[in-house]
N, C-alpha and C positions, 0 to 999 in steps of 0.2 A: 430567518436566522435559525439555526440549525439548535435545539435544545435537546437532542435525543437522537443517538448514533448507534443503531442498528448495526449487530457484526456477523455475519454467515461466515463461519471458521472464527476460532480461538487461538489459535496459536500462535509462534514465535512472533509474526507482526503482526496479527488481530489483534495481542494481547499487550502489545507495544502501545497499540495507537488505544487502546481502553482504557491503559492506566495514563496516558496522554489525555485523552480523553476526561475525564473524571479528573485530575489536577485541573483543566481549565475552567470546571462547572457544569460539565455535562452528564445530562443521564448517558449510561449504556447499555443495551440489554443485548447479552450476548447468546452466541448458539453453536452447536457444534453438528457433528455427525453420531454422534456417540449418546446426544440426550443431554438437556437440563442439568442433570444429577450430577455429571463429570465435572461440571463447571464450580461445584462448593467449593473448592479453595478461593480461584480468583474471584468468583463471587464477595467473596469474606474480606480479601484482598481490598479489593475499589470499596465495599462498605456502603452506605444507603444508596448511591450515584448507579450501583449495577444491580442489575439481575439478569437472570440466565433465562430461558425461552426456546421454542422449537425456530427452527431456519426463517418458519413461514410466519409466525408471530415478530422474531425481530425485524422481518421484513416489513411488517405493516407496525411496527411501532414505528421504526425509525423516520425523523427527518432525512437524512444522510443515510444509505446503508452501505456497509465496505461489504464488498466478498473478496476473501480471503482464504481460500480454499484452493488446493490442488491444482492444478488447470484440470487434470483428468478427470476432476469431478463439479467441472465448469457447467454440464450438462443436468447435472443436480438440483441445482438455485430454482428457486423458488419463483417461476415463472409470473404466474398469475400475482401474486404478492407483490414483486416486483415492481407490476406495471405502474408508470407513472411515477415513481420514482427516479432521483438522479442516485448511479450505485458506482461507489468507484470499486475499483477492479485493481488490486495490488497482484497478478498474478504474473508468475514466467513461464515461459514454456522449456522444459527441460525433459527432451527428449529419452534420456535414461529414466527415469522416474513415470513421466507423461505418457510415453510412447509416441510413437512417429503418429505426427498427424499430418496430409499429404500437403492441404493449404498453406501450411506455415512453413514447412519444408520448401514447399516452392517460392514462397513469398506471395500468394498470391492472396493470404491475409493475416494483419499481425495479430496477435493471438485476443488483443482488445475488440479488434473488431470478430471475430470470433465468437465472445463473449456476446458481443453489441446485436450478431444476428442471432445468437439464442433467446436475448431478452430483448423482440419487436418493441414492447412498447416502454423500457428504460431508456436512460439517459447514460450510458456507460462513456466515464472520464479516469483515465488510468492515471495511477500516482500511488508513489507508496513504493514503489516495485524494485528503485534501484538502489535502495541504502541496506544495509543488512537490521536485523531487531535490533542488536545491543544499541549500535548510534544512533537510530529513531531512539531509542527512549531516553538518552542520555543528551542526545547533541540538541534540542529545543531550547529557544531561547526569547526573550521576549521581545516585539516590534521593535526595532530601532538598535539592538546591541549590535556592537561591531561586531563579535563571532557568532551571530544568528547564520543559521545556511538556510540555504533553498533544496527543492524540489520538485523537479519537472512533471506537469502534469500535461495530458491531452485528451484530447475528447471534440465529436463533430457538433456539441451542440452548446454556443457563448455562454446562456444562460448558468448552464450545468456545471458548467468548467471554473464559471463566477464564484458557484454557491461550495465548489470544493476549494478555489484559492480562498475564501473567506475563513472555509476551515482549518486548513493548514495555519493560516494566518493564528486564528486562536489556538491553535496547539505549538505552536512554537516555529515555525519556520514560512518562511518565503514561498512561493507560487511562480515557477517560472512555464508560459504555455508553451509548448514545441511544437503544437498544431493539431492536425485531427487526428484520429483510432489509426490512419496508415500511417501517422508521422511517428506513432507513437514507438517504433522500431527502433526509432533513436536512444528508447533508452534501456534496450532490454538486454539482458545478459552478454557481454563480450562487447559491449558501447562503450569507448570511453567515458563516459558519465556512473556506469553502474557499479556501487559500490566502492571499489580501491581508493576514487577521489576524495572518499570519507573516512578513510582507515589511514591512520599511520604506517609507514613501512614497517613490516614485522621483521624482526632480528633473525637472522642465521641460526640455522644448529638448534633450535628449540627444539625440547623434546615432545611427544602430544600433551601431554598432561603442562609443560608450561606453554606452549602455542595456546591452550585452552586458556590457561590462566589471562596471558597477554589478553586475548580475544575481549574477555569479560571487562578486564581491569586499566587499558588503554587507550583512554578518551580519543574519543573522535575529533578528524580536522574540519571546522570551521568550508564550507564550499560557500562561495557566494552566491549573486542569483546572475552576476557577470561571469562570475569562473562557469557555474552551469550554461549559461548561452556558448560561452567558447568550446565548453567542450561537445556540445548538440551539434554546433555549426562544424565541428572537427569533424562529423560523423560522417560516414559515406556509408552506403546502402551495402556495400561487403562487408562492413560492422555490423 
């Protein structure tokens, strides 16, 4: 059972799934790029349940560790630390930001398994990747409520994949599998499944400053863990 979640990256959803995290009872000990030090607010935030740490420390605390970082700084993580752990991978690859990488460009690997051949000896199982921050940390709900949603995860090893739908499970949402690290393309950026199905239609004519507003202040829709299979199985590979 997972009692201590290791986070490589803090940010918009590192820090989503910490304060997730930490309401279900878990330690966190979080890390960034930047140093320990950066981290005193949300440190102060989560309260006894966190603390802040280098890459390579959250890596060897954590039962679970998310990496949550950049894809361009996929190559970063904490190799050795890593090994033998199961690490799930919230990442996308967003070529403007990322840069062109030629595998993924060709499909000849989705960016999980990408991650999965940098860290030989982890367990890389992706999830996390296609909701935005604000509705991960708003939209959790407990086992059994009618508007609890899911969340696709994938990963080539049962085990791993068990010990992240257990997690999700205690953080508020359902565990739907879509298959291994190549399936896992179903649910990345421009999927049906990523994102929008969690968002209310946003209103016409907003200006940025109320777009922003809406964004923050406009609960999330309810996905189930059948609406999520309809929409994987909607997927085709030009998705």
């Amino acid at each position: 059972m997972t009692k201590i979640l290791g986070l490589i990256g803090s940010g918009m959803i590192g820090s989503a799934v910490a304060r997730l995290a930490v309401a279900a009872g878990l330690d966190v000990v979080l890390s960034n790029s930047r140093g320990p030090e950066t981290l005193a607010d949300l440190v102060a935030e989560l309260g006894e349940h966190g603390r802040a740490a280098t890459p390579e420390e959250a890596a060897q605390a954590g039962d679970l560790v998310v990496a949550t970082v950049p894809l361009k700084a996929y190559d970063l993580l904490p190799v050795a630390a890593l090994a033998g752990k199961t690490v799930i991978d919230t990442m996308n690859y967003y070529p403007d930001r990322d840069g062109r990488v030629a595998a993924l460009d060709s499909g000849e690997l989705t960016s999980s398994a990408l991650v999965q051949r940098q860290l030989p000896g982890s367990r890389v199982v992706k999830a996390f990747n296609n909701i935005d921050f604000r509705r991960l940390a708003t939209s959790a709900r407990p086992s059994g409520a009618p508007d609890r949603s899911a969340l696709p995860i994938a990963g080539d090893d049962p085990g791993a994949k068990a010990e992240v739908a257990r997690l999700l499970d205690t953080l508020g949402y359902d565990a739907v599998d879509i298959g291994t690290l190549a399936d896992s393309r179903r649910s990345e950026p421009g999927t049906p499944v990523y994102v929008q199905p969690y968002m209310a239609a946003r209103p016409e004519g907003l200006s940025q400053e109320q777009a922003q507003r809406w964004f923050f202040e406009t609960p999330g829709v309810p996905v189930s863990a059948d609406r999520v299979k309809e929409l994987i199985d909607a997927t085709t590979i030009e998705n």
